[in-house]
C-alpha positions as CSV (number, residue, x, y, z in Angstrom):
1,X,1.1,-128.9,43.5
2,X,2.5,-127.8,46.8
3,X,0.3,-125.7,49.0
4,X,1.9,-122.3,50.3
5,X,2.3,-122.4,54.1
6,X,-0.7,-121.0,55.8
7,X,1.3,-118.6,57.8
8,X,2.7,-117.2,54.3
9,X,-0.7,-116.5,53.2
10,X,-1.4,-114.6,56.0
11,X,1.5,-112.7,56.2
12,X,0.7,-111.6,53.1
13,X,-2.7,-110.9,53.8
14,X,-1.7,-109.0,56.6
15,X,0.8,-106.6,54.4
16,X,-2.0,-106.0,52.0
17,X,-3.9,-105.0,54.6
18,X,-2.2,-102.9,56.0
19,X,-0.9,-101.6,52.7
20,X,-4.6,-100.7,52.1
21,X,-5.0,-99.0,55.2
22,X,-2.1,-96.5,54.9
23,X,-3.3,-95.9,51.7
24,X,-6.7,-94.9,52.9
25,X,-5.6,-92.9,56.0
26,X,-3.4,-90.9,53.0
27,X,-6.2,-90.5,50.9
28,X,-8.6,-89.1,54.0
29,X,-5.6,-86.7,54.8
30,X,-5.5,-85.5,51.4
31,X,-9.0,-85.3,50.5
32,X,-9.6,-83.2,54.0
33,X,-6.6,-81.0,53.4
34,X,-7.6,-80.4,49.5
35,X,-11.5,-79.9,51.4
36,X,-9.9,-77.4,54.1
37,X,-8.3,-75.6,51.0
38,X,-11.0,-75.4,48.6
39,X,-13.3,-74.1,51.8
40,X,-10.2,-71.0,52.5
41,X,-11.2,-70.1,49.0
42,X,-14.6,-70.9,47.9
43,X,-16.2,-67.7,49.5
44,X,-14.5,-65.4,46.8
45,X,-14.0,-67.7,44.2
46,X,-15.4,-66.1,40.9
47,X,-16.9,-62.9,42.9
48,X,-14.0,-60.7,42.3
49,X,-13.8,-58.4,39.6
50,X,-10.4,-60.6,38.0
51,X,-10.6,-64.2,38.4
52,X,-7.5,-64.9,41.3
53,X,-7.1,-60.6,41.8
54,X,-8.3,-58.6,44.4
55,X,-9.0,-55.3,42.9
56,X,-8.5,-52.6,45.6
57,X,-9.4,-48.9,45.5
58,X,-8.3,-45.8,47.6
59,X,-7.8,-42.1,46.9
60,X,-5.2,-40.5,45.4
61,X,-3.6,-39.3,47.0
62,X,-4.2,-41.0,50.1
63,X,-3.2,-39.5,53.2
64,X,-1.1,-40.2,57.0
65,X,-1.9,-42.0,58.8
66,X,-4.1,-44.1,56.6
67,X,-1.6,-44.5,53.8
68,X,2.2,-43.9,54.4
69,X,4.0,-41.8,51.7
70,X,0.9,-42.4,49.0
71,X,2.1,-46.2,48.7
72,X,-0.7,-48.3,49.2
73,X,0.9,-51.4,48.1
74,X,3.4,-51.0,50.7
75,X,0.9,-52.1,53.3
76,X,1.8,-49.5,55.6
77,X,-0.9,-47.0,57.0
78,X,-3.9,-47.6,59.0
79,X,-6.1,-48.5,56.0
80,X,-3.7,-50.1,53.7
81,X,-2.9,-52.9,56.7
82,X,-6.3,-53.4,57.0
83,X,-6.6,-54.1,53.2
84,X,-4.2,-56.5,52.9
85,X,-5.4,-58.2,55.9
86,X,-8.9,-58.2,54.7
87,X,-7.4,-59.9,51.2
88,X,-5.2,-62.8,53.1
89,X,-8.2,-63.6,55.2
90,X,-10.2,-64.2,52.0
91,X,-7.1,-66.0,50.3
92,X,-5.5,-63.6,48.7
93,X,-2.0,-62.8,48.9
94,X,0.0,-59.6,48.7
95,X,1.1,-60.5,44.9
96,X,-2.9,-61.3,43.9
97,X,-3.9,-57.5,45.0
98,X,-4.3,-55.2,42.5
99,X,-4.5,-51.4,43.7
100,X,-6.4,-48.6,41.8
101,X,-7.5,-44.8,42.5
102,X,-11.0,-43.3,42.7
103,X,-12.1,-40.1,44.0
104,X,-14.8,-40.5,47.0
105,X,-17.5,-38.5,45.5
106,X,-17.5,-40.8,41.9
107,X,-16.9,-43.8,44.7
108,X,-20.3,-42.7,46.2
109,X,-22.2,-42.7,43.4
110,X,-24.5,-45.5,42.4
111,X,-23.4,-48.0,39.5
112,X,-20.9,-50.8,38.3
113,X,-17.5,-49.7,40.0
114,X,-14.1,-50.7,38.8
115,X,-13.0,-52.4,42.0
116,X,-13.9,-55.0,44.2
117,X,-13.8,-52.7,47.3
118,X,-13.0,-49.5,48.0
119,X,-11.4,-47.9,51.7
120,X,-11.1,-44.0,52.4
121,X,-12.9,-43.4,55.2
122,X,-16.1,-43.6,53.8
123,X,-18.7,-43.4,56.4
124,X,-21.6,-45.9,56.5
125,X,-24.9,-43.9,56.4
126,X,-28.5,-45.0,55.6
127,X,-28.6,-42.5,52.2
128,X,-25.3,-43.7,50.9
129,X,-26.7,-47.5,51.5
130,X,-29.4,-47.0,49.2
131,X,-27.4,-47.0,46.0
132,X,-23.6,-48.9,47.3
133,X,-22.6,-51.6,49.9
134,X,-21.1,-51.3,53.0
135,X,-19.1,-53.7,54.8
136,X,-19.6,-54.5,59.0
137,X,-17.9,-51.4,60.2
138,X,-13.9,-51.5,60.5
139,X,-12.9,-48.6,62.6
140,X,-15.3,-46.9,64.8
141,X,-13.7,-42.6,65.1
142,X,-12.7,-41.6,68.4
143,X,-13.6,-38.2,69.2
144,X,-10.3,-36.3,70.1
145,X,-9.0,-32.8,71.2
146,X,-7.3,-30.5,68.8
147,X,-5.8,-27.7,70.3
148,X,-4.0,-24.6,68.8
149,X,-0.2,-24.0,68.8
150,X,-0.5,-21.4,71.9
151,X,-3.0,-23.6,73.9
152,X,0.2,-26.6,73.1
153,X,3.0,-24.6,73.9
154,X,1.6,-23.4,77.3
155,X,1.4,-26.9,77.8
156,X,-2.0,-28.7,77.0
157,X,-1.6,-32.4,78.1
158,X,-3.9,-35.5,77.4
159,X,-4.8,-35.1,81.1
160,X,-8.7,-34.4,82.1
161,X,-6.9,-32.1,84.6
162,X,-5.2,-30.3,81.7
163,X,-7.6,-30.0,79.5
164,X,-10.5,-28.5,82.4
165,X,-8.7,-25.5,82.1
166,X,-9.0,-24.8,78.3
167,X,-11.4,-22.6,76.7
168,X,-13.5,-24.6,74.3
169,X,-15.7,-23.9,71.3
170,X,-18.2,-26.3,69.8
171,X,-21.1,-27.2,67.3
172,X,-23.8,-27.2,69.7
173,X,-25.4,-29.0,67.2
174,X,-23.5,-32.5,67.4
175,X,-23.2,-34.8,70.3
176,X,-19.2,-33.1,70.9
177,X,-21.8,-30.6,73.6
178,X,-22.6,-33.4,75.2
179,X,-19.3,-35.3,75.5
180,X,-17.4,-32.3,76.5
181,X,-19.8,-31.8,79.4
182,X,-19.5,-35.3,80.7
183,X,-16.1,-36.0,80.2
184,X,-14.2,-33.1,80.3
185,X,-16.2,-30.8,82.5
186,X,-14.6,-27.7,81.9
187,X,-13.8,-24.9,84.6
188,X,-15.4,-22.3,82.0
189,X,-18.3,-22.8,79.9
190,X,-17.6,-23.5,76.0
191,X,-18.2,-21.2,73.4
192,X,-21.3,-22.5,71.3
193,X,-21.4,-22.5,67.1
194,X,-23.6,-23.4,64.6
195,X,-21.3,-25.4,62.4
196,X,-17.4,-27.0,63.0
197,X,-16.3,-24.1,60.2
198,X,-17.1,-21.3,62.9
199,X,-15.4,-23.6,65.4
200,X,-12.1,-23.5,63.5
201,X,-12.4,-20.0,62.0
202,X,-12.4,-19.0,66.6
203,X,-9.6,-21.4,66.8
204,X,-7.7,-19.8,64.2
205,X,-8.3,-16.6,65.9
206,X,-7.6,-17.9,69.0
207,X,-10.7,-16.9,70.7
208,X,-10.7,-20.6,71.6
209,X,-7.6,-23.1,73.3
210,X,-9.8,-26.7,71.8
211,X,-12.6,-28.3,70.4
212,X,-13.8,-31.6,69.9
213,X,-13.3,-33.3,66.6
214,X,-13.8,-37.3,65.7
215,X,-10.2,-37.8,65.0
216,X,-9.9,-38.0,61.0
217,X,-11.1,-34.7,61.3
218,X,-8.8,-33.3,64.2
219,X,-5.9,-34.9,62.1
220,X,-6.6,-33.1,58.8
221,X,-7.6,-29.9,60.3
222,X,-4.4,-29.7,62.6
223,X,-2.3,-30.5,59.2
224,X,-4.0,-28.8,56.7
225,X,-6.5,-26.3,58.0
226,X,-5.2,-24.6,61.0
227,X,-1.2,-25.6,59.8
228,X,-0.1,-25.2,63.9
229,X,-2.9,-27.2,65.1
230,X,-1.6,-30.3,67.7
231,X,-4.1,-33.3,68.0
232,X,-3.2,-34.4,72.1
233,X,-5.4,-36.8,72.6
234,X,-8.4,-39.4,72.0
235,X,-11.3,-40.2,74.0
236,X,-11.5,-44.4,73.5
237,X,-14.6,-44.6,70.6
238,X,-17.0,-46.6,73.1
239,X,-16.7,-42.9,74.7
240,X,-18.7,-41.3,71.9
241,X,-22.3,-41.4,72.1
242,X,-22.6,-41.8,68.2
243,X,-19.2,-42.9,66.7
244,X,-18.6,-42.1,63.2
245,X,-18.2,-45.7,61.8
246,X,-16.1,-46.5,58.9
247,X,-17.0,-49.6,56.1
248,X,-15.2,-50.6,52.6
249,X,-16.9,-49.9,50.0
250,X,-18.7,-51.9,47.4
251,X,-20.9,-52.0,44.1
252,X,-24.5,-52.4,45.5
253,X,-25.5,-56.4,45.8
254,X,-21.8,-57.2,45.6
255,X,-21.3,-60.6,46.1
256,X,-18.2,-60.2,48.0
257,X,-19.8,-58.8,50.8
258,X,-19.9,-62.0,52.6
259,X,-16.9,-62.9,52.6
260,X,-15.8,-59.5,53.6
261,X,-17.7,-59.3,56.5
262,X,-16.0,-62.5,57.3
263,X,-12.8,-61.5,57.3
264,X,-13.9,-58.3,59.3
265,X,-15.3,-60.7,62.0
266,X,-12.5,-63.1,62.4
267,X,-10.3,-59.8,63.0
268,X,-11.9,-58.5,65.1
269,X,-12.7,-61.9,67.2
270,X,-8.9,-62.4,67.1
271,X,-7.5,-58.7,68.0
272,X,-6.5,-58.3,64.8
273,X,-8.3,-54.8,64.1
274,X,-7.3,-53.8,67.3
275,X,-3.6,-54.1,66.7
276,X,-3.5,-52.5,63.1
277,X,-5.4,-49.7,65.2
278,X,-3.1,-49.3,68.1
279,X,-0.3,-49.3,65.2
280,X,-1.0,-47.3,62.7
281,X,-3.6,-44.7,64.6
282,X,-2.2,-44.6,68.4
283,X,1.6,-45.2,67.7
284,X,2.3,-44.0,64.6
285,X,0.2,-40.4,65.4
286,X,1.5,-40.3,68.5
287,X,-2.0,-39.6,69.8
288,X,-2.5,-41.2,72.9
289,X,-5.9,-42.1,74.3
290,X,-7.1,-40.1,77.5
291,X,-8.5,-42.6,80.0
């Protein structure tokens, strides 16, 4: 029998070799892509109330600016960006997110809930953390100035020049006292109450030009309470001594939680909070902050 030329045989070797090798270097690609993936969604895999859904709550209605036009699915609003951001940080897409209503006082309340978080301004406190989960805060509240309509027209600015000149009112028992005198200082000393009621009740009357307000507040009670009432400004939250912080909402000893707070860490680390913030709460409100 003829032998096969040496060099043949190691040719050949040579293309099996390298054969094997491409075929490796594919598999290592493909088993550290299908690793990457499977790490993207491990953290919420089988914690969410529907296996592949994110089951998202919210009031209804919701209200400007942290829902536009009552259409949380539309992504639009301070809260419902944040939502949707929170859910593709966990590997969720817009079409696996389920929305659903519940008031905030049944939200509050301890037992199994019928979501997998829940957002509408729901301040983290140590009572309310005894019987449901908070997430790491997502927005800590400015404190901002809510003027009446005659204290506007005459011309109220976001200015610390401007605003010296106003006649204030405020709950001498919050920290607003405090913050007014150090950085406002105005030309006339404030008008003291017991509660923020009495404080709107002088505003109304206009005994008062302003007060101070965290800014969810000042935006309801220029819409809704005082109906003429113009929110001019907002003092940056690292301003307040005690900011009101916000968290989503969960079923005490949620699993999710951890993954949550992930996704809230990475935004913020990134500037991702801070841009749905400037959006949806400076821009969109047309409140700007007073420096």
């Amino acid at each position: 029998m003829k032998k096969q030329p040496i060099q043949l045989i190691k040719h050949s070797n040579t293309t099996n070799q390298t054969t094997r090798l491409a075929l490796a270097i594919t598999l290592a690609f493909s088993s550290l892509f299908a690793a990457s993936h499977l790490q993207a969604e491990t953290c919420a895999t089988g914690k969410t109330l529907k296996d592949g859904v994110l089951t998202i709550a919210t009031g209804n209605p919701a209200y400007f600016p942290w829902v536009m036009d009552n259409d949380p699915a539309s992504g639009k609003g301070f809260e419902a960006a944040i939502a949707y951001e929170v859910a593709s940080r966990m590997g969720f897409d817009k079409d696996a997110v389920a929305w659903t209503s519940a008031s905030f006082d049944q939200s509050i309340q301890p037992g199994a809930k019928d979501f997998d978080f829940n957002l509408q301004q729901f301040s983290i406190t140590k009572e309310r953390e005894k019987v449901v989960d908070f997430s790491t805060p997502y927005y800590s509240a400015a404190m901002a100035v809510l003027v009446n309509k005659a204290a506007a027209d005459s011309g109220a600015t976001a200015s610390i020049d401007s605003l010296k000149k106003l006649k204030w009112g405020v709950d001498a028992n919050t920290t607003a006292l405090q913050m007014l005198q150090e950085n406002i200082e105005p030309d006339s000393s404030p008008l003291l109450y017991d509660d923020n009621t009495n404080v709107t009740e002088a505003m109304k009357a206009n005994q008062i030009d302003a007060a101070l307000f965290d800014l969810p507040t000042a935006l309801y009670l220029g819409a809704v309470v005082l109906e003429d009432g113009v929110v001019i400004g907002q003092f940056p939250a690292d301003r307040t001594a005690t900011p009101d912080q916000f968290g989503l909402l969960m079923e005490d000893g949620n699993p999710l939680k951890a993954c949550v707070d992930e996704a809230l860490a990475a935004m913020a680390e990134d500037g991702a909070l801070a841009e749905i913030e400037a959006q949806w709460l400076q821009e969109t409100t047309g409140v700007p902050v007073i420096q």
